[in-house]
N, CA, C and O atoms as a CHARMM CRD file, in Angstrom:
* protein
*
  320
    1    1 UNK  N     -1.33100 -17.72400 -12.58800 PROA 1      0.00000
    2    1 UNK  CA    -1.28700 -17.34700 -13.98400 PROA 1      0.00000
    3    1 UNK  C      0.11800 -16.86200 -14.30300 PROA 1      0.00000
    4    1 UNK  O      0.68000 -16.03900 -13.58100 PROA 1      0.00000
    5    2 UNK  N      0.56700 -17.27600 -15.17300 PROA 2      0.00000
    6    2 UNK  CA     1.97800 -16.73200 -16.00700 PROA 2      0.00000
    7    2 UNK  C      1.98900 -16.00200 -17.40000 PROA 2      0.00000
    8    2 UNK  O      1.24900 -16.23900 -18.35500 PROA 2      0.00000
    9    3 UNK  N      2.50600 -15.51600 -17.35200 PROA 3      0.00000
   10    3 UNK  CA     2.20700 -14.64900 -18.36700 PROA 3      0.00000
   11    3 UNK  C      4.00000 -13.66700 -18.75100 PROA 3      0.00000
   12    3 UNK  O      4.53400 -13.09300 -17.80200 PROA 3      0.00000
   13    4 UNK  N      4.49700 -13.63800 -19.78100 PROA 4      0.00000
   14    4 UNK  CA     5.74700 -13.59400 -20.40300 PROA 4      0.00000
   15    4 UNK  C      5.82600 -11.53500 -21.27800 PROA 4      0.00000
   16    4 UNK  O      4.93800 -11.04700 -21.97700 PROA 4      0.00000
   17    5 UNK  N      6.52900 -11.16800 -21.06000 PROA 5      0.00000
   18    5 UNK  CA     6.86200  -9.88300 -21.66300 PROA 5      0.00000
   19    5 UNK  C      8.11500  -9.34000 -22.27100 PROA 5      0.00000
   20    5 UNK  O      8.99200 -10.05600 -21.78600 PROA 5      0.00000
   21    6 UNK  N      8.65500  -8.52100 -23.01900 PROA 6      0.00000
   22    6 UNK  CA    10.30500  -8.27200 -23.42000 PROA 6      0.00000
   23    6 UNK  C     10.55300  -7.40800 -22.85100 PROA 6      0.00000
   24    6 UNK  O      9.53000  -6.73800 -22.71200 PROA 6      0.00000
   25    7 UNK  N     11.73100  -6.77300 -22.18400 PROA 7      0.00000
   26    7 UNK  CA    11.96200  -5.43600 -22.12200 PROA 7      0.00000
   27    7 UNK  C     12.55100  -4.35200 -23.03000 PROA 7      0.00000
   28    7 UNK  O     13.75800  -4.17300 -22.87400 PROA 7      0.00000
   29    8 UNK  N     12.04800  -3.72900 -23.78500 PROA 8      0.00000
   30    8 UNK  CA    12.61600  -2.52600 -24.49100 PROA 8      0.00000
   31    8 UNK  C     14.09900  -2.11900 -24.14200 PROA 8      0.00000
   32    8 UNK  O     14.64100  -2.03300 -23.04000 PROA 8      0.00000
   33    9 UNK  N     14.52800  -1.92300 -25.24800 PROA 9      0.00000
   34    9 UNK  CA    16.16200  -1.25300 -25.29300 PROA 9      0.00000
   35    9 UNK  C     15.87200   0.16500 -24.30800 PROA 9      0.00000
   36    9 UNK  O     16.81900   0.81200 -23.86100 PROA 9      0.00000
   37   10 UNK  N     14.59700   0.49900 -24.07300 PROA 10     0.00000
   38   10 UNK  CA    14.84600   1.60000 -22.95300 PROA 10     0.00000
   39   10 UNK  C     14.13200   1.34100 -21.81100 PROA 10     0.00000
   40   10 UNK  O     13.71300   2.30300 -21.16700 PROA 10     0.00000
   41   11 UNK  N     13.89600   0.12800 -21.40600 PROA 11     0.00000
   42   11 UNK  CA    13.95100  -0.39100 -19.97500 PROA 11     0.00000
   43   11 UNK  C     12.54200  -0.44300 -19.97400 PROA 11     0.00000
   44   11 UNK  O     12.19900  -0.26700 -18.80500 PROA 11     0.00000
   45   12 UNK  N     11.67900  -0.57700 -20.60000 PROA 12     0.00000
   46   12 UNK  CA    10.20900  -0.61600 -21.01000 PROA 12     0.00000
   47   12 UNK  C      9.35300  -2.11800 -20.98600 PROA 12     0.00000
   48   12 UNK  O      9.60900  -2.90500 -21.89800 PROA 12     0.00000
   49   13 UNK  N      8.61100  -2.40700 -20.22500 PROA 13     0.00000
   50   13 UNK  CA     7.38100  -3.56500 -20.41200 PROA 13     0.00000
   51   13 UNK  C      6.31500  -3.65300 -20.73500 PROA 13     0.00000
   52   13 UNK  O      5.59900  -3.50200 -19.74600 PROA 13     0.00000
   53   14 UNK  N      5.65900  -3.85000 -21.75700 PROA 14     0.00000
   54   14 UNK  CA     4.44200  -4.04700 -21.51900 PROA 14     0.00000
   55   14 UNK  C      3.66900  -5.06000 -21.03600 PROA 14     0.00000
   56   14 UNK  O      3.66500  -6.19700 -21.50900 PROA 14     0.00000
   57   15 UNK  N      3.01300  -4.69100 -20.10800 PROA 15     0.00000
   58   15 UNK  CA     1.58400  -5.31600 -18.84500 PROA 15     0.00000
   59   15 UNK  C      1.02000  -6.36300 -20.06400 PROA 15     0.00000
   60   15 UNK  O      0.61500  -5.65800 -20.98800 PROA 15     0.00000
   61   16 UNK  N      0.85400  -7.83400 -20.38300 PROA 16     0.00000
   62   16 UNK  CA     0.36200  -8.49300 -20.84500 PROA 16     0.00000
   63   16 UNK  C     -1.96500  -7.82000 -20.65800 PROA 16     0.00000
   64   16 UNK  O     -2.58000  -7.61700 -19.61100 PROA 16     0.00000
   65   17 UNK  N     -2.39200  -7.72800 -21.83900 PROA 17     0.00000
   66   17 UNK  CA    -3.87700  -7.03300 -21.61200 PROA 17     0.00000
   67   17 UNK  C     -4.58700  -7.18000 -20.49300 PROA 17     0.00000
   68   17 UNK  O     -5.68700  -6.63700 -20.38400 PROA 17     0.00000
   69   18 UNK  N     -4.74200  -9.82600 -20.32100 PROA 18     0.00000
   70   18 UNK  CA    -5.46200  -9.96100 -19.68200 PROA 18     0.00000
   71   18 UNK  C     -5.38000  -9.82300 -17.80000 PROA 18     0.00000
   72   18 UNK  O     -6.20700 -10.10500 -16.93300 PROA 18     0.00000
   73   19 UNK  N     -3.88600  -9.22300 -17.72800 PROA 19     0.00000
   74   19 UNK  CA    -3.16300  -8.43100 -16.29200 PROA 19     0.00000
   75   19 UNK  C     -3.88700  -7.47800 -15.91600 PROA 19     0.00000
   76   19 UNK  O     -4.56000  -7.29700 -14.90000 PROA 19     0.00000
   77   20 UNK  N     -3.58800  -6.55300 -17.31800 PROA 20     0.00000
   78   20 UNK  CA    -4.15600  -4.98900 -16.83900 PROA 20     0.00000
   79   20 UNK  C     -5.45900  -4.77800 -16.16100 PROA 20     0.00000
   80   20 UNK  O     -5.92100  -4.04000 -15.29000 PROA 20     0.00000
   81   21 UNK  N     -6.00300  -6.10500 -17.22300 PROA 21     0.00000
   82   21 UNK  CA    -7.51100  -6.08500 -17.10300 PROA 21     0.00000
   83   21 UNK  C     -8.17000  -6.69800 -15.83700 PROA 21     0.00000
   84   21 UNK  O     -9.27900  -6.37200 -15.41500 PROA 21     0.00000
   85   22 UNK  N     -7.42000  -7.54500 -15.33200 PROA 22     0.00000
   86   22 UNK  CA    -7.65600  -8.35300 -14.06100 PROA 22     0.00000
   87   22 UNK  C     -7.17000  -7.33900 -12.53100 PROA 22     0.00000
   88   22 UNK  O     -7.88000  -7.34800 -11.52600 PROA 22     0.00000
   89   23 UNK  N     -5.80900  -6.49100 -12.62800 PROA 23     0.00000
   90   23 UNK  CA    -5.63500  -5.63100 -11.81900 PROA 23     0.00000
   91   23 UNK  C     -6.11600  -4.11600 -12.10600 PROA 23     0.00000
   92   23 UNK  O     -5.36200  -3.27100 -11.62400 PROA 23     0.00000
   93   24 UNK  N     -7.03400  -3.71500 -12.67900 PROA 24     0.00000
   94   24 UNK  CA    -7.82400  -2.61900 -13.11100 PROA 24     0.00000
   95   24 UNK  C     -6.58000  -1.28900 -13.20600 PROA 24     0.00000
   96   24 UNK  O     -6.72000  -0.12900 -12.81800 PROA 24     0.00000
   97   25 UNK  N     -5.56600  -1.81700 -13.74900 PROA 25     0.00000
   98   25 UNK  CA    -4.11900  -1.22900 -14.32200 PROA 25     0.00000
   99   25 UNK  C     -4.62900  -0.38100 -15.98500 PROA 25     0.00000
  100   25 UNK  O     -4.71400  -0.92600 -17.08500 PROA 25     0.00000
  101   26 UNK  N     -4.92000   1.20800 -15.60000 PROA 26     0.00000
  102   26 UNK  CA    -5.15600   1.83700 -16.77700 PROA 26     0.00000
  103   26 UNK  C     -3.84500   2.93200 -17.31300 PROA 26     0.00000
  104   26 UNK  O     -2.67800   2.92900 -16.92100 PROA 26     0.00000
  105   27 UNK  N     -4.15300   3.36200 -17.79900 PROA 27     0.00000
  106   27 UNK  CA    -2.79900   4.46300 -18.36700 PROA 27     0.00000
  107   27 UNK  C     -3.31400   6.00400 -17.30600 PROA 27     0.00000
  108   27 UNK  O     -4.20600   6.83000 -17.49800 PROA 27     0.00000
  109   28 UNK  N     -2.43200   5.88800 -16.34400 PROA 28     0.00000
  110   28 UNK  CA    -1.49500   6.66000 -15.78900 PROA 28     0.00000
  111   28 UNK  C     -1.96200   6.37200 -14.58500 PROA 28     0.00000
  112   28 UNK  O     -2.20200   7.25300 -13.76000 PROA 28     0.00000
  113   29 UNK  N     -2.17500   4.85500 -14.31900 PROA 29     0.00000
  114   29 UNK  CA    -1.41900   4.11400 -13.05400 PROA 29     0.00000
  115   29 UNK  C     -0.19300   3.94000 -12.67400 PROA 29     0.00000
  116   29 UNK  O      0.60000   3.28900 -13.35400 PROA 29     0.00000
  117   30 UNK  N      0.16600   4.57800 -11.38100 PROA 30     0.00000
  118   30 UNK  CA     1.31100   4.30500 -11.15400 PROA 30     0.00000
  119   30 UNK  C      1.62300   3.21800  -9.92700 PROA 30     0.00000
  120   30 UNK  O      1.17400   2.97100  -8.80800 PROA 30     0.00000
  121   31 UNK  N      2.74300   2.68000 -10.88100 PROA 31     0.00000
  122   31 UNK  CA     2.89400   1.77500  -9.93200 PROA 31     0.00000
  123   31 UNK  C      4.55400   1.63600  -9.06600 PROA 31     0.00000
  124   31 UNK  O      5.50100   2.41100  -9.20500 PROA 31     0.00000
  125   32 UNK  N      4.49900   0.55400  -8.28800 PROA 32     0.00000
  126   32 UNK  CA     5.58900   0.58600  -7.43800 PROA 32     0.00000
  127   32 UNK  C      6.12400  -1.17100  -7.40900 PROA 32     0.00000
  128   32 UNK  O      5.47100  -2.19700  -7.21700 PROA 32     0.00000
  129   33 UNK  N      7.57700  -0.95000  -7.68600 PROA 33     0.00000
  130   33 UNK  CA     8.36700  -1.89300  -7.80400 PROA 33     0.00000
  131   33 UNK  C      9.14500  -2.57400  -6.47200 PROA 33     0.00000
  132   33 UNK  O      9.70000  -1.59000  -5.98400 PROA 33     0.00000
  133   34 UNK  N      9.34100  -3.24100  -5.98200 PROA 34     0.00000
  134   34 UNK  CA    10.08300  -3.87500  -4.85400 PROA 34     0.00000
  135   34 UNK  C     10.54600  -5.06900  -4.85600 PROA 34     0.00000
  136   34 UNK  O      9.79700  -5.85300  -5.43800 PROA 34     0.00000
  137   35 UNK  N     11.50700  -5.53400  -4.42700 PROA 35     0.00000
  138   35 UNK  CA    12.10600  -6.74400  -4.13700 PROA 35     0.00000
  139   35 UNK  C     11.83500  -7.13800  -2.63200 PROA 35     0.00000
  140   35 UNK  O     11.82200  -6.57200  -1.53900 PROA 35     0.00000
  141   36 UNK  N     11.62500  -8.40700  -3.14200 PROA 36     0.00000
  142   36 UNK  CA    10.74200  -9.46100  -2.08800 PROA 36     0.00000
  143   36 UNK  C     11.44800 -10.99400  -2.21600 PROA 36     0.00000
  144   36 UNK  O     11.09800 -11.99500  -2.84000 PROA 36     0.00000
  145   37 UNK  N     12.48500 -10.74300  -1.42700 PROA 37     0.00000
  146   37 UNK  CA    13.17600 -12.59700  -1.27900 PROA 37     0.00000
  147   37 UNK  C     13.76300 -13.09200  -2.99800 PROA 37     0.00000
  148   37 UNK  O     13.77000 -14.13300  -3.65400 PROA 37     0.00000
  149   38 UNK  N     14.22600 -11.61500  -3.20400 PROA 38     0.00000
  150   38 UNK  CA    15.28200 -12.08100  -4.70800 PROA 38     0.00000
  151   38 UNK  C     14.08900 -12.18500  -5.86600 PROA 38     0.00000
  152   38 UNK  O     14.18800 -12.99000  -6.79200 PROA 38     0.00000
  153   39 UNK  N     13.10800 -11.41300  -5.74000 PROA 39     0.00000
  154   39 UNK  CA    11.55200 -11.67100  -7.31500 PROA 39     0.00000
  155   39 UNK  C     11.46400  -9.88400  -7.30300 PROA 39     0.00000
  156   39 UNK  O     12.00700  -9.23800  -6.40600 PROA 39     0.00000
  157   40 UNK  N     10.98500  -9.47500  -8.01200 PROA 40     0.00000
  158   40 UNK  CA    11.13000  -8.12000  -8.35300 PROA 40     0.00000
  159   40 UNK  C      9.36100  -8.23500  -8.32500 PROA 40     0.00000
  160   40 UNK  O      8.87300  -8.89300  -9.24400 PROA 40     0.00000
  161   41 UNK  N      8.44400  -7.64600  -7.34900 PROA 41     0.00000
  162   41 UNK  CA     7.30100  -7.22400  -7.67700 PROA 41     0.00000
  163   41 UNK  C      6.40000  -6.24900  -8.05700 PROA 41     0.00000
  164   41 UNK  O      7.05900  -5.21300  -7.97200 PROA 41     0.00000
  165   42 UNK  N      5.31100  -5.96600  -8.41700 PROA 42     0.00000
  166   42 UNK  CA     4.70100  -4.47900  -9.26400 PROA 42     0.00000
  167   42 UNK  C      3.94500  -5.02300  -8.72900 PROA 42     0.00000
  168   42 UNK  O      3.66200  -6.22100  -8.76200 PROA 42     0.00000
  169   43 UNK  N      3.15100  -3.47000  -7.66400 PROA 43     0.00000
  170   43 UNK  CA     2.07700  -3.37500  -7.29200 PROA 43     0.00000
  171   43 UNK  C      1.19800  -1.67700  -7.52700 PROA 43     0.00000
  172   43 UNK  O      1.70400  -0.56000  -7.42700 PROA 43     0.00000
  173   44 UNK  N      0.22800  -1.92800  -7.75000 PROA 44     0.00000
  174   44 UNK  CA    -0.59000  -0.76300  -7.90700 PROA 44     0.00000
  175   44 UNK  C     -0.26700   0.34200  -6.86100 PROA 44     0.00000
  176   44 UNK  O     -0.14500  -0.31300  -5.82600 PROA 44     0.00000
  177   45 UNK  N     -0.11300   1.30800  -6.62800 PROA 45     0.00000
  178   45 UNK  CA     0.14000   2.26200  -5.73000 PROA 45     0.00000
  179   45 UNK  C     -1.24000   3.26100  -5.95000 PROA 45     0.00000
  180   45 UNK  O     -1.21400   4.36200  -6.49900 PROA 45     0.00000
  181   46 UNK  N     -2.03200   2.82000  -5.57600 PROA 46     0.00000
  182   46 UNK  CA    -3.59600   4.00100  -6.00200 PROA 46     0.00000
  183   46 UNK  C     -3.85700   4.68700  -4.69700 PROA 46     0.00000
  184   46 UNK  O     -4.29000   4.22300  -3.64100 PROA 46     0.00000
  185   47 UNK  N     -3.33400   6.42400  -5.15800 PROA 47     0.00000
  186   47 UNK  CA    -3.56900   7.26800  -3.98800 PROA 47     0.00000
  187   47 UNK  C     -4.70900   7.78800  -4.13200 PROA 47     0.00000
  188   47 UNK  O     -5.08000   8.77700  -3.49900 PROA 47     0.00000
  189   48 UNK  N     -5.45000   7.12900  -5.05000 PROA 48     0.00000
  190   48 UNK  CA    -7.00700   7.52000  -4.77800 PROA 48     0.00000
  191   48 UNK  C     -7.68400   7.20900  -3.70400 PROA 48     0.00000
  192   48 UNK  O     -8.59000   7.94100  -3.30600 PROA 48     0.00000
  193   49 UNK  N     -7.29000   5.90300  -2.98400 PROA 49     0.00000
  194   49 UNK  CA    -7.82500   5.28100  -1.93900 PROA 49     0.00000
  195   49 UNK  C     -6.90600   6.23700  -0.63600 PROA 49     0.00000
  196   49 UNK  O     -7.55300   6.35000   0.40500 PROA 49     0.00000
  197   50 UNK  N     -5.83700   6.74300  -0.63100 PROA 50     0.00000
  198   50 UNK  CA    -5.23200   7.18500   0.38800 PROA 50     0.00000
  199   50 UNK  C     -6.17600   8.82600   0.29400 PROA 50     0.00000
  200   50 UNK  O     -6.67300   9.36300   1.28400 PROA 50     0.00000
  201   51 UNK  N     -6.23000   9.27700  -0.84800 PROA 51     0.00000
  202   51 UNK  CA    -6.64200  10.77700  -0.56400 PROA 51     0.00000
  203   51 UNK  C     -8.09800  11.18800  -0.14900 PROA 51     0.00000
  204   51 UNK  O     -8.64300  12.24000   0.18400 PROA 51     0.00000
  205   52 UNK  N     -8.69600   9.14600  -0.41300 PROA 52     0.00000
  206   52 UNK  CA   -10.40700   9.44200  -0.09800 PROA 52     0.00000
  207   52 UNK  C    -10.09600   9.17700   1.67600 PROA 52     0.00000
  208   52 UNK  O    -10.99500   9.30600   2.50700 PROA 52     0.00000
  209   53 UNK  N     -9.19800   8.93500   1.90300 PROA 53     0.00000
  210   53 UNK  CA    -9.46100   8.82900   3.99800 PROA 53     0.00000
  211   53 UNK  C     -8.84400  10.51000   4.35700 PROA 53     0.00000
  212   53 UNK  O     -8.86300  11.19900   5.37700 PROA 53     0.00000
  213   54 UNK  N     -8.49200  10.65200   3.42400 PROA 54     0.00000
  214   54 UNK  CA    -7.97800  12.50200   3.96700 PROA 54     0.00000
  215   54 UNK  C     -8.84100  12.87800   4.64700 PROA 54     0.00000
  216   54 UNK  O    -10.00000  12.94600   4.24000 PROA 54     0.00000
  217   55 UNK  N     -8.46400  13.22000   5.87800 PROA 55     0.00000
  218   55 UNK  CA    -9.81300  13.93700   6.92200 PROA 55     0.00000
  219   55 UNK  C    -10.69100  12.90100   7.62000 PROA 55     0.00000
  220   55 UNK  O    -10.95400  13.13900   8.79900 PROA 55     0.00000
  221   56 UNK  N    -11.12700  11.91700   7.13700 PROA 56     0.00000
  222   56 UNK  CA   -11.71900  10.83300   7.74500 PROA 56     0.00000
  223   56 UNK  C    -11.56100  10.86000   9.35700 PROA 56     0.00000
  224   56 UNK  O    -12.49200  10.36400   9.99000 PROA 56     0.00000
  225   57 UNK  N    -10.50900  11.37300  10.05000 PROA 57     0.00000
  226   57 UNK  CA   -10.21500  11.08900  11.29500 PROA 57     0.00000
  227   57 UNK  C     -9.87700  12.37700  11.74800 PROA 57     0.00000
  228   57 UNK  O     -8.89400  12.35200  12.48900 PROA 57     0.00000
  229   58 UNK  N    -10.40800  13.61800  11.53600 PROA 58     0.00000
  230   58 UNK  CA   -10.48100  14.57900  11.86300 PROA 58     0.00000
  231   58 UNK  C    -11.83500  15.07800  12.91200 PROA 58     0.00000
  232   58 UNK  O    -13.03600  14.98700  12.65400 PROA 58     0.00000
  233   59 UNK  N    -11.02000  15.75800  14.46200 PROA 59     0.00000
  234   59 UNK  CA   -12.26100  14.88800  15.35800 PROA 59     0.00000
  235   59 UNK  C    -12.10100  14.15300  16.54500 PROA 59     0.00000
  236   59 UNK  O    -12.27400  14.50000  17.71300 PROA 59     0.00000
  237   60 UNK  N    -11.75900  13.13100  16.08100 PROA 60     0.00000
  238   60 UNK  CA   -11.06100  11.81000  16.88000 PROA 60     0.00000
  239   60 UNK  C    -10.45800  12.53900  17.66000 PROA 60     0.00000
  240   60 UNK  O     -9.73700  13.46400  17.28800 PROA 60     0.00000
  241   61 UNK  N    -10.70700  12.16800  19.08100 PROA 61     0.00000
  242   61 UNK  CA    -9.73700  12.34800  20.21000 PROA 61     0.00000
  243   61 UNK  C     -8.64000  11.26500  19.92700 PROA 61     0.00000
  244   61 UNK  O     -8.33400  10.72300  20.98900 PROA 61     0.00000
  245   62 UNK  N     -7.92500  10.75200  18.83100 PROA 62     0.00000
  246   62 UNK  CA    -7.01100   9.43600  19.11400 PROA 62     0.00000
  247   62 UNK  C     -5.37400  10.08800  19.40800 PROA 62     0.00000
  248   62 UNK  O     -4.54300   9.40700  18.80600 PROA 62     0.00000
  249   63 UNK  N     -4.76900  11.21600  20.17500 PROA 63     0.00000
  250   63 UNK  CA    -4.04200  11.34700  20.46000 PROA 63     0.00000
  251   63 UNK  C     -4.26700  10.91200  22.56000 PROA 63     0.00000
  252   63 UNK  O     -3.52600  10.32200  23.34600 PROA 63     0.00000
  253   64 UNK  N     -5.87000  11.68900  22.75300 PROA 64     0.00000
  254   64 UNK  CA    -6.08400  11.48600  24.25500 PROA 64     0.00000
  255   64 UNK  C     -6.27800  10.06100  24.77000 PROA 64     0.00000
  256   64 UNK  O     -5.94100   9.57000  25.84700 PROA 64     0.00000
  257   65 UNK  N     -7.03000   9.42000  23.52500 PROA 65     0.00000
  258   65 UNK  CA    -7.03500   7.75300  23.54900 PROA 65     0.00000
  259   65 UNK  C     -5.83400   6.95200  23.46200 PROA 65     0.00000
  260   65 UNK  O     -6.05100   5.75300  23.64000 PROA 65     0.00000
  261   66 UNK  N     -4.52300   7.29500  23.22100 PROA 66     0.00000
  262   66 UNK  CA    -3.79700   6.55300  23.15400 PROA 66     0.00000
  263   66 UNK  C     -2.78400   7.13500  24.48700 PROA 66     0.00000
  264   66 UNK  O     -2.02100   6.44800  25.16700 PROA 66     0.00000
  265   67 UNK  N     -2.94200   8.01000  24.55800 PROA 67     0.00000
  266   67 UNK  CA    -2.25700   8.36800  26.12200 PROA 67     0.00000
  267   67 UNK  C     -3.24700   7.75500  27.68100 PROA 67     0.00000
  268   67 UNK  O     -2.97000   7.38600  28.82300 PROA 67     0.00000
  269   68 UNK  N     -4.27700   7.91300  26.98400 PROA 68     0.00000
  270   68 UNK  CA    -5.06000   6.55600  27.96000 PROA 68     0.00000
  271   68 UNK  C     -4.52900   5.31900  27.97600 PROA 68     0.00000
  272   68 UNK  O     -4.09200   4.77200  28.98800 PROA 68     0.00000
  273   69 UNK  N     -4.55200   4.82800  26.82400 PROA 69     0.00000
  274   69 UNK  CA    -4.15300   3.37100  26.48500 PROA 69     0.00000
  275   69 UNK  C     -2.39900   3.22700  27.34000 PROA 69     0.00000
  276   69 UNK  O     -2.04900   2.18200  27.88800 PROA 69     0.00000
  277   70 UNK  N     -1.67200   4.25700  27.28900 PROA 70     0.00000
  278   70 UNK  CA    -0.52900   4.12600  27.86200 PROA 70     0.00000
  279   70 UNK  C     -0.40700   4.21600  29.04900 PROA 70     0.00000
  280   70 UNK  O      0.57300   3.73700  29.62000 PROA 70     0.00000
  281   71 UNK  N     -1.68600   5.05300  29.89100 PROA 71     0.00000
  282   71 UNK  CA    -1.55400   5.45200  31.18700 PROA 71     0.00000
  283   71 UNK  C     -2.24500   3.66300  31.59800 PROA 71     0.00000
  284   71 UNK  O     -1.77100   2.90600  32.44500 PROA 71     0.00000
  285   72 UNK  N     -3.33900   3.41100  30.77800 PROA 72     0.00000
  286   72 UNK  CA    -3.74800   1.48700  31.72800 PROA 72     0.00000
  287   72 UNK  C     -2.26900   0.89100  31.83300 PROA 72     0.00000
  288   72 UNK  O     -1.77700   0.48500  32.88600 PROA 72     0.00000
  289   73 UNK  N     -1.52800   0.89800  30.39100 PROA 73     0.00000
  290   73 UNK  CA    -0.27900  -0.39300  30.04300 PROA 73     0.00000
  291   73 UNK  C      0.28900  -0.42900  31.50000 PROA 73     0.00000
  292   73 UNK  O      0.54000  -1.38500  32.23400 PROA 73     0.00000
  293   74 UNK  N      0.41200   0.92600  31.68300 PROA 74     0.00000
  294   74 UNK  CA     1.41000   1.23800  32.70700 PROA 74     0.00000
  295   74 UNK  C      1.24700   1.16000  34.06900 PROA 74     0.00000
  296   74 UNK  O      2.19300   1.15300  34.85700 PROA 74     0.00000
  297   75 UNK  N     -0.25700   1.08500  34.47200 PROA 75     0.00000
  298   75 UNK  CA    -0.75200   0.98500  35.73100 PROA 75     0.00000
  299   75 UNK  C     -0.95100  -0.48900  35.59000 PROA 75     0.00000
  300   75 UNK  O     -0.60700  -0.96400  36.67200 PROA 75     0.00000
  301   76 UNK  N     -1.37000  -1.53100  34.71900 PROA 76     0.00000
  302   76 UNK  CA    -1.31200  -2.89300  34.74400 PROA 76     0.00000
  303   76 UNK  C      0.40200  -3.40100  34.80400 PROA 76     0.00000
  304   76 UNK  O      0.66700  -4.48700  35.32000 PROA 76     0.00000
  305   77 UNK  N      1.26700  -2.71300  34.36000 PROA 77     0.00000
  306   77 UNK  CA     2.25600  -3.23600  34.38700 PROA 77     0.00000
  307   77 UNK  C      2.96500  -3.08600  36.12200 PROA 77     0.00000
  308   77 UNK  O      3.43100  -3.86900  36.94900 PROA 77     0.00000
  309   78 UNK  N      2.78500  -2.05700  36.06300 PROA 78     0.00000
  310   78 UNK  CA     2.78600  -1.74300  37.81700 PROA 78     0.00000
  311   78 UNK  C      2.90300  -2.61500  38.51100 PROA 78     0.00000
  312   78 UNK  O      3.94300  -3.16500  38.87300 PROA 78     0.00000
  313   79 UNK  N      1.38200  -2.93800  38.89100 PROA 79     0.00000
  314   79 UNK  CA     0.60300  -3.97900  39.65200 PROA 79     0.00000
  315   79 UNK  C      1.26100  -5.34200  39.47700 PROA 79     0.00000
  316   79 UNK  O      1.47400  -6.07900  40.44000 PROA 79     0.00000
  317   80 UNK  N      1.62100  -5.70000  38.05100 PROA 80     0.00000
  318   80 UNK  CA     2.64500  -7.06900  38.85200 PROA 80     0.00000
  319   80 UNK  C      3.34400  -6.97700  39.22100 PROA 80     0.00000
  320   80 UNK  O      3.91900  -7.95200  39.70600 PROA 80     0.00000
């Protein structure tokens, strides 16, 4: 889909509707800009999804699990 916009004398775009409406882009989404191989892209940045895993992994032995995981690498690497 293509879809065309102006930029404002103060550096301003507006999101064509049927965009907003397709990337669930409401007013006071913020988003994030990057360059990707010379194209300037906008992507949603929703820290709603980052602040709902807050704690999620509270618990987890995954500091003792990964010093496991390093103590096998290292005893398989050994052995050859």
């Amino acid at each position: 889909m293509r879809s065309t916009a102006v930029i404002s004398s103060k550096g301003q775009v507006v999101i064509p509707a049927n965009l907003r409406k397709r990337y669930r882009l409401k007013e006071g989404t913020t988003v994030v800009f990057q360059e990707d191989r010379g194209r300037l892209v906008l992507e949603a940045n929703d820290y709603r999804t980052i602040y709902a895993l807050q704690g999620s992994l509270r618990g987890l032995p995954l500091e003792a699990d990964l010093e496991e995981d390093r103590r096998d690498a290292r005893k398989r690497e050994n052995e050859r």
